[in-house]
C-alpha positions in Angstrom: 100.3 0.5 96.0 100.3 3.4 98.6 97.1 4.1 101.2 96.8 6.6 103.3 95.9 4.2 106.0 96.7 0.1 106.3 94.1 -2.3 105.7 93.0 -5.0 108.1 91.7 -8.0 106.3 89.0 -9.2 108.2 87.2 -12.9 107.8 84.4 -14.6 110.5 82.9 -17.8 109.9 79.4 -17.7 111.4 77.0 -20.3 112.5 74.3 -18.9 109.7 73.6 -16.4 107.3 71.9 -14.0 108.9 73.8 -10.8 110.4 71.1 -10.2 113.1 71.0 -14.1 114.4 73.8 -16.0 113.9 77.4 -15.7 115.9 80.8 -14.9 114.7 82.3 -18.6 115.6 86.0 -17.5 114.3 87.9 -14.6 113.9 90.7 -14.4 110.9 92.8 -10.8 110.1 95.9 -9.8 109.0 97.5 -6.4 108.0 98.7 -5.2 104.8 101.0 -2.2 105.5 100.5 1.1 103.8 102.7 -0.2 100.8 100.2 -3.2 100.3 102.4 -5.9 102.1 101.3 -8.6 104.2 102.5 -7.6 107.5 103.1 -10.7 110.3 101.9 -12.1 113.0 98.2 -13.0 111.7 94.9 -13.2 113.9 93.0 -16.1 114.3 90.5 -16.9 117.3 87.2 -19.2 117.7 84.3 -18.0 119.2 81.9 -19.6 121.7 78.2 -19.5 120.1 76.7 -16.7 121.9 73.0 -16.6 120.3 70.8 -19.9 119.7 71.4 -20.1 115.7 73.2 -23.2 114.2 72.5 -23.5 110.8 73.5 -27.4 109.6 74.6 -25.4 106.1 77.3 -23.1 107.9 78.8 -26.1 109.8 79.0 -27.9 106.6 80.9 -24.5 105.1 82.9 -24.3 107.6 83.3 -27.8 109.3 83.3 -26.8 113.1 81.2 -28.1 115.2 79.4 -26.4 118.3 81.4 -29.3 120.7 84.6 -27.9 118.7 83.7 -24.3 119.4 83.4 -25.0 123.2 86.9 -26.8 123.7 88.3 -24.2 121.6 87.0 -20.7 121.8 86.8 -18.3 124.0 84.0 -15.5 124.6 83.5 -13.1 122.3 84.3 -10.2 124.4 87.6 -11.4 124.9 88.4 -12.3 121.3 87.2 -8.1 120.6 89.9 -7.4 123.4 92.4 -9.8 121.8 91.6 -8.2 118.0 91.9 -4.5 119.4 95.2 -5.4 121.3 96.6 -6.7 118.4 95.7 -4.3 115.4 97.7 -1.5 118.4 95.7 2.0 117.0 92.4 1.1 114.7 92.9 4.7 113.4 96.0 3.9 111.7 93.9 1.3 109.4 91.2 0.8 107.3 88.8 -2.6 107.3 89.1 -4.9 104.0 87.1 -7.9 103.5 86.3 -10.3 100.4 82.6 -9.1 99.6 81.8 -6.1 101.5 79.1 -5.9 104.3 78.8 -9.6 105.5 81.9 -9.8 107.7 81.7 -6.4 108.5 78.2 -6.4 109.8 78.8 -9.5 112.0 82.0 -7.6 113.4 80.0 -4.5 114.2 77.3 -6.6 116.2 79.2 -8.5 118.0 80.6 -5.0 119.2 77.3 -4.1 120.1 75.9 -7.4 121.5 79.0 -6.8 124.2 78.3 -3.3 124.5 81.9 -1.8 123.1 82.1 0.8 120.8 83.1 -0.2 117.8 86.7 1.5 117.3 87.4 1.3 113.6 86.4 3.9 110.5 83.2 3.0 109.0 84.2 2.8 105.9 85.5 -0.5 103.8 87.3 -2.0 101.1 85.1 -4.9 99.3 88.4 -6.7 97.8 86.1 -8.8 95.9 84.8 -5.9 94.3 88.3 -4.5 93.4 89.8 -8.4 92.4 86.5 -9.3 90.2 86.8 -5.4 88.1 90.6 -6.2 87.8 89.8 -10.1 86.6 86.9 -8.5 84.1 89.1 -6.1 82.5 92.0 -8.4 81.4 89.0 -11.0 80.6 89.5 -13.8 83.2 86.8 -13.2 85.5 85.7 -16.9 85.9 82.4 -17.8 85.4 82.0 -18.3 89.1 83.9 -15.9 90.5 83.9 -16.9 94.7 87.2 -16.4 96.7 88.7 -19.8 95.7 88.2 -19.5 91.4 89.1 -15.6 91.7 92.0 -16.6 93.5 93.1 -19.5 90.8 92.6 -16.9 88.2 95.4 -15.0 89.4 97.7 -18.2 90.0 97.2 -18.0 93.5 97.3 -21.6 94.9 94.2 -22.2 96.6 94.1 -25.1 99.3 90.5 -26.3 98.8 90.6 -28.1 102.2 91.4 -24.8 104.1 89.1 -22.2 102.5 86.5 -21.1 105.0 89.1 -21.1 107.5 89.0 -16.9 109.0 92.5 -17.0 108.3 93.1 -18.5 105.7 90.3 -16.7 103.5 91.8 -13.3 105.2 95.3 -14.6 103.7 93.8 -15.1 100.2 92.0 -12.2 100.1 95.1 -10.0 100.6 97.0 -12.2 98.8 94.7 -11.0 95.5 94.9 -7.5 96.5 98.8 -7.7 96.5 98.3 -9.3 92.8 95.7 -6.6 91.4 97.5 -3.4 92.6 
């Protein structure tokens, strides 16, 4: 695989479902080069809750707590300034995430909500997208076909206990990429 650009693989876990209420609560990336390899160190942050929504489903997704969140995170202004500092130039790459819009979305808020501009090309990669076509054509697209049973399909080895983890779902997800290209 060649891009013209590298991708950053972005994940958030949220405390809901909905882009316009709910907070980023962690923060998972890491880069594949230009050639499609993972490229070290990773990026991983929690976030302090910065609007009122805590849905009891997300927590049970995710398993962190709002008590967890404050002992561990930081604000989310800070974790943008940590991100930026360590992707170096945002031109240089692309945004990837599994399903596109959702992680996306929340990443382009929470830009807003602090009032930065948000410093990466609009456009994305939906690596579901690309992983489910690949999985259809050969005919092993499971019949539920989420990040975990995708992955499986491509004899990844998925850790049940750490998906929904930011960086570990970012790792999977480039993980399948590596596989379908």
């Amino acid at each position: 695989m060649k891009l013209d650009k590298g991708l950053i693989i972005i994940d958030v876990e949220t405390s809901g479902s909905d882009t316009r209420t709910a907070s980023i609560i962690q923060l998972g990336a890491v880069r594949l080069t230009k050639r499609g390899e993972l490229k070290e160190p990773t990026f991983c942050l929690n976030v302090i809750p910065y609007t009122l929504t805590w849905e009891e489903e997300a927590q049970k997704i995710h398993k962190l707590t709002p008590a967890d969140l404050v002992k561990t995170g930081f604000q989310i202004k800070y974790v943008l300034e940590c991100f930026e500092e360590w992707i170096g130039n945002p031109k240089k790459y692309y945004i990837a995430q599994w399903s596109c819009g959702f992680d996306r979305d929340m990443l382009l808020g929470a830009y807003e909500r602090v009032g930065k501009k948000y410093p990466f090309s609009y456009r994305a990669y939906d690596i579901a997208s690309i992983v489910r076509f690949n999985l259809a054509v050969k005919h092993m697209l499971p019949s539920s076909c989420g990040e975990g049973n995708c992955a499986m399909a491509l004899g990844i080895e998925v850790k049940e206990k750490e998906l929904h983890n930011a960086l570990y779902d970012a790792q999977l997800a480039g993980m399948m990429l590596q596989k379908v290209i």
